[in-house]
Residue frames relative to the residue before (quaternion, step in Angstrom):
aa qw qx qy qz dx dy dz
X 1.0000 0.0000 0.0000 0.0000 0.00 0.00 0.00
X 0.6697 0.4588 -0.3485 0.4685 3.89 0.92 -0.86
X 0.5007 0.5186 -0.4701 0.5092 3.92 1.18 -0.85
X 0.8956 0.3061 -0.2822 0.1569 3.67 0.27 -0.87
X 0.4457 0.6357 -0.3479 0.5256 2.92 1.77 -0.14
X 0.4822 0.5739 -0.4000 0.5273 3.94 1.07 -0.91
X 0.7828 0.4666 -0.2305 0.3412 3.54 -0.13 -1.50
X 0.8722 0.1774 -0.1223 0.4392 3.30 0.52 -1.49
X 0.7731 0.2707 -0.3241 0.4733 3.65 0.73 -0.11
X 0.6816 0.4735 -0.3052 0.4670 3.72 1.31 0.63
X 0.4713 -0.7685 0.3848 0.1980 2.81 1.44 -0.33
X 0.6724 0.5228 -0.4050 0.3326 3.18 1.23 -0.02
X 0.7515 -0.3581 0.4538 0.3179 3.75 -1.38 0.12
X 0.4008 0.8208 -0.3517 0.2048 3.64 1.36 -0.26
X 0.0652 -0.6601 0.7001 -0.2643 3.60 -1.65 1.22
X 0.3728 -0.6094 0.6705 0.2000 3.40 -1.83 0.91
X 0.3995 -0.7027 0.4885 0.3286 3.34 -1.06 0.60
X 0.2386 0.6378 -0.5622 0.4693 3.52 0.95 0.78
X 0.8379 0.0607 -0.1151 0.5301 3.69 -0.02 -0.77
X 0.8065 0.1761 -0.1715 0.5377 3.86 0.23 -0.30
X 0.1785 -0.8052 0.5457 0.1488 4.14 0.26 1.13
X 0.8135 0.3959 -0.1676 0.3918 3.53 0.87 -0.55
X 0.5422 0.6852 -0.4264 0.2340 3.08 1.78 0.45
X 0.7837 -0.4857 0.1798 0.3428 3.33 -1.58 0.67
X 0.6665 0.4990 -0.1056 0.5437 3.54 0.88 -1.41
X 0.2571 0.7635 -0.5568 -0.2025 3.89 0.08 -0.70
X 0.0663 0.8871 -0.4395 -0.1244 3.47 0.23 0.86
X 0.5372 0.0485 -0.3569 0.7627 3.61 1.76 0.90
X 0.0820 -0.5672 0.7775 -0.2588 2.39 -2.05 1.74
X 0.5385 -0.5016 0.5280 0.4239 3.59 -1.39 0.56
X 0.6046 -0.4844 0.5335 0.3394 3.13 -1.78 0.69
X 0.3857 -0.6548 0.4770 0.4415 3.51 -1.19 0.86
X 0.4472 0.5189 -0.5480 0.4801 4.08 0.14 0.89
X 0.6932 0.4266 -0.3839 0.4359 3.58 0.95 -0.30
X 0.4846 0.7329 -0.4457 0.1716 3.55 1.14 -1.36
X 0.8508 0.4163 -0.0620 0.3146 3.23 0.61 -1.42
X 0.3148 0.6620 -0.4921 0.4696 3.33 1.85 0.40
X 0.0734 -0.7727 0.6220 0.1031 3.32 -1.71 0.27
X 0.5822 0.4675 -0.1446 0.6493 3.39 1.47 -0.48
X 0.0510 0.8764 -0.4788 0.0106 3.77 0.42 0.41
X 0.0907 -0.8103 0.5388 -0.2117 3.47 1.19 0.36
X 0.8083 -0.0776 0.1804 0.5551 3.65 -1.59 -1.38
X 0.6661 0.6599 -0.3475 -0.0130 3.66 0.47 -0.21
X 0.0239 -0.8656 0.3429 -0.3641 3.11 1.95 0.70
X 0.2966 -0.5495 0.7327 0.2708 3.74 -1.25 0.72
X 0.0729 0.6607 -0.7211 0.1955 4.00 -0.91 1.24
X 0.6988 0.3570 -0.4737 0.3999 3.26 -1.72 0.65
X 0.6631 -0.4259 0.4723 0.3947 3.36 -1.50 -0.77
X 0.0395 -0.6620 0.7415 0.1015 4.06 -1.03 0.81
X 0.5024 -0.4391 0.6590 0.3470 3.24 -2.15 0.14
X 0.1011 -0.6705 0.7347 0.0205 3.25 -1.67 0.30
X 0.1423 -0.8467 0.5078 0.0702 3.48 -1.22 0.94
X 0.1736 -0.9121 0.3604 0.0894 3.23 0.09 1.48
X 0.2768 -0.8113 0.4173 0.3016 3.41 -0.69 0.63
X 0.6641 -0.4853 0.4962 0.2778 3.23 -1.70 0.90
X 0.8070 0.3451 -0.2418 0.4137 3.43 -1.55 1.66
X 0.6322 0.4211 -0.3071 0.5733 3.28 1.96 -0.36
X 0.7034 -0.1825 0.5263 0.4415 3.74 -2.13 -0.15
X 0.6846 0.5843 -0.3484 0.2618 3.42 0.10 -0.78
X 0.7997 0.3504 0.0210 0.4871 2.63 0.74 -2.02
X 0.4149 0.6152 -0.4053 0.5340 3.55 1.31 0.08
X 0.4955 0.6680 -0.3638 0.4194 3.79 0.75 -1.03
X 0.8121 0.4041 -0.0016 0.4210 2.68 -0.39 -2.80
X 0.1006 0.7318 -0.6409 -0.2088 3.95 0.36 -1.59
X 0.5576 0.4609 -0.4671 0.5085 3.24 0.71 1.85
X 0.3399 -0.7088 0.5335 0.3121 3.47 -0.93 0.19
X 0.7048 0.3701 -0.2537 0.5495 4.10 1.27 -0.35
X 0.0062 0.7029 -0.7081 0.0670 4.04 -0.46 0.99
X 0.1342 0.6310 -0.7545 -0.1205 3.01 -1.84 -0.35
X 0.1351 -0.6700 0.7275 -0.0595 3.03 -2.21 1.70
X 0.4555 -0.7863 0.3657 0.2012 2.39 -1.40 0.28
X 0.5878 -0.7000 0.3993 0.0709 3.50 -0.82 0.94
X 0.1819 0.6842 -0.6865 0.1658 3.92 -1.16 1.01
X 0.4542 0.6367 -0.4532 0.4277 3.80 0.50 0.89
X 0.0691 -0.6961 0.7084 0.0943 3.63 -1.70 0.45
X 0.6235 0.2960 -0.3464 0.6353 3.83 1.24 0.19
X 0.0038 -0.7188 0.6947 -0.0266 2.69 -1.76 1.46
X 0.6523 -0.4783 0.3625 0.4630 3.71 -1.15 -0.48
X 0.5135 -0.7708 0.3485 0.1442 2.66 -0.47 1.48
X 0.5944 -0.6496 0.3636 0.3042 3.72 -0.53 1.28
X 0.5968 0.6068 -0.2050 0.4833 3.34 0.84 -1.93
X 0.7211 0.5291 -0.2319 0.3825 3.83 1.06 -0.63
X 0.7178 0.6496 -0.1497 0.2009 3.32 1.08 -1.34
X 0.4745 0.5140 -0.3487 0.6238 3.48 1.23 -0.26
X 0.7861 0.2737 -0.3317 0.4439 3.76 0.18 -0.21
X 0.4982 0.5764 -0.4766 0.4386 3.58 0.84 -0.28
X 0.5722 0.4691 -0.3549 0.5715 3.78 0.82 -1.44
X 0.6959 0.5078 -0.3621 0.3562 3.75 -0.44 -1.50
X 0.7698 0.2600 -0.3040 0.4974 3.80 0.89 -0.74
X 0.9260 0.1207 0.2730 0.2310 3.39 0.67 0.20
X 0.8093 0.1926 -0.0223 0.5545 3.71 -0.03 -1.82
X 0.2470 -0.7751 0.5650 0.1379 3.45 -0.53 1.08
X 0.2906 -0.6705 0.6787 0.0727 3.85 -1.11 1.65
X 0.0272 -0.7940 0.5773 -0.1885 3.32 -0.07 2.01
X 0.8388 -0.0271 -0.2742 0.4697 3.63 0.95 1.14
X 0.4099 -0.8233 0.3911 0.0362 3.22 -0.80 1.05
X 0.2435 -0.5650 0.6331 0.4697 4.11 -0.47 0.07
X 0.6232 -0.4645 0.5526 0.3007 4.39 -1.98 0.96
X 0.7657 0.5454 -0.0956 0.3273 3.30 0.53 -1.25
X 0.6479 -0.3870 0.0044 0.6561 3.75 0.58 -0.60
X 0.7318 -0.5896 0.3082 0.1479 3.86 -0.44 1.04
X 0.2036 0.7794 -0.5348 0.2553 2.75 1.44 1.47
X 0.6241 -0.5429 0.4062 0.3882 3.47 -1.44 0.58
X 0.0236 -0.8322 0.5421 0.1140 3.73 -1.06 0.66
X 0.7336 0.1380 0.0155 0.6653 3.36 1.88 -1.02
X 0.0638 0.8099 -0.5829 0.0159 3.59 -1.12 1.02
X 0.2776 0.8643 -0.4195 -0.0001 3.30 -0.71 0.47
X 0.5330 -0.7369 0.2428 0.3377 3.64 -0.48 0.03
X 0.7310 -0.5528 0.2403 0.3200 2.96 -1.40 1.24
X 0.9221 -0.2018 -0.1046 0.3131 3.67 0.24 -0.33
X 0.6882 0.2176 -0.4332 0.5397 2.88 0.54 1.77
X 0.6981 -0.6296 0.2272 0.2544 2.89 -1.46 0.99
X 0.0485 -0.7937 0.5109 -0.3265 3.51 -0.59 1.84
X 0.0162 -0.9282 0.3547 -0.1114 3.65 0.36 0.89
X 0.3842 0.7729 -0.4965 -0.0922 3.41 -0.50 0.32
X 0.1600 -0.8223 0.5122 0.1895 3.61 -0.84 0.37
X 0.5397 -0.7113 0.3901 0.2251 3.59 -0.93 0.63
X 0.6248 0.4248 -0.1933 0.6259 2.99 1.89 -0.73
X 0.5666 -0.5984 0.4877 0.2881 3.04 -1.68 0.64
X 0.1473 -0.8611 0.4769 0.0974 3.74 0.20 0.77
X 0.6357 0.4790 -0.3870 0.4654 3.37 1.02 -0.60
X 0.7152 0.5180 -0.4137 0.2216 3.82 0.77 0.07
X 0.4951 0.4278 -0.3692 0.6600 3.27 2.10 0.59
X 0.5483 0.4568 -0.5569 0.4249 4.08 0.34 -0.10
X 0.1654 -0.7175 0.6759 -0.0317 3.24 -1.69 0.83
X 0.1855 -0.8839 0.1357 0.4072 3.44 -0.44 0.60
X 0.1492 0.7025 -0.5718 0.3967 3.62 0.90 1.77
X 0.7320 0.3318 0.0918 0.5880 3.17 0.77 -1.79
X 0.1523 0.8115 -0.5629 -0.0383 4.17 0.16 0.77
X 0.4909 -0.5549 0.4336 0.5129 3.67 -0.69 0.05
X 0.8001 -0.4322 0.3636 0.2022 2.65 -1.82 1.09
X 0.6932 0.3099 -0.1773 0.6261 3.64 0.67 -1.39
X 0.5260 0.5020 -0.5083 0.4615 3.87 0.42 0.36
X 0.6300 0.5276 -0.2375 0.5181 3.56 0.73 -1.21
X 0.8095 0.3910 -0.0766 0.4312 3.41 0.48 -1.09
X 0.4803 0.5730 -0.2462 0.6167 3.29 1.75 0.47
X 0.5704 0.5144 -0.2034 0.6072 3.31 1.37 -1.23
X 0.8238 0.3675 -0.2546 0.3485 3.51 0.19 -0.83
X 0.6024 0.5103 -0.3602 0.4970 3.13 1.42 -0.61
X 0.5120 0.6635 -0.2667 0.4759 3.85 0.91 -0.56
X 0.6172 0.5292 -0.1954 0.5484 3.80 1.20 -1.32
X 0.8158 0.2690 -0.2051 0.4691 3.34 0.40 -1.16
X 0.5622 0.4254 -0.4633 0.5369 3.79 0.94 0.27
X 0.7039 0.4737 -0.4712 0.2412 3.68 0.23 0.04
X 0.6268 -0.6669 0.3639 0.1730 3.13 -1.14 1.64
């Protein structure tokens, strides 16, 4: 969702260095704690993080909380060096990691557009679905014609 939002409503040339290392924009890139790994084994962000959603978003409509936690299997994230222009054009960062303000939730300002960093679907059950599943459903319901 950030590659496309970079591309088409910024305009920029944009790519994770996962698939294009040399690309112009990198708007996912390894945390700069990852850069310097070389052996990448166990070293992955894995398990469950908190996230602090903000109040007034999709997000927080979901959760109706400002503290969650998902869980996680990733070493590319949104790049830091990026954020202040993603917002400035636009895409609203509607949940944060408490700790150092990694991206956790983006989506768009006015219509329903989601993204989560975590893997949510590995804690949704179907008794208990994720929030942003539920809230995906509903948003779907009320758009049908």
């Amino acid at each position: 969702m950030v590659i496309e939002y970079a591309r088409n409503v910024l305009r920029l040339d944009a790519n994770s260095t996962e698939f294009d290392k040399e690309t112009a924009h990198p708007v996912i890139d390894l945390l700069p704690e990852q850069q310097q790994i070389s052996r990448m084994g166990g070293t992955m962000r894995l398990g469950a993080y908190d996230c602090i959603v903000k109040k007034g978003t999709t997000a927080y409509k979901a959760y109706q909380k400002e503290k969650i936690s998902e869980r996680h299997r990733h070493r590319y994230e949104v790049n830091p060096k990026y954020v202040k222009r993603l917002e400035e054009g636009g895409l609203v960062i509607s949940g944060v990691h408490p700790k150092n303000n990694i991206v956790e939730i983006a989506e768009w300002k006015d219509s329903f557009g989601i993204a989560t960093q975590a893997h949510v679907e590995l804690k949704s059950r179907l008794e208990e679905p994720a929030p942003i599943f539920v809230e995906f459903v509903k948003a779907c319901k009320d758009r049908k014609v």
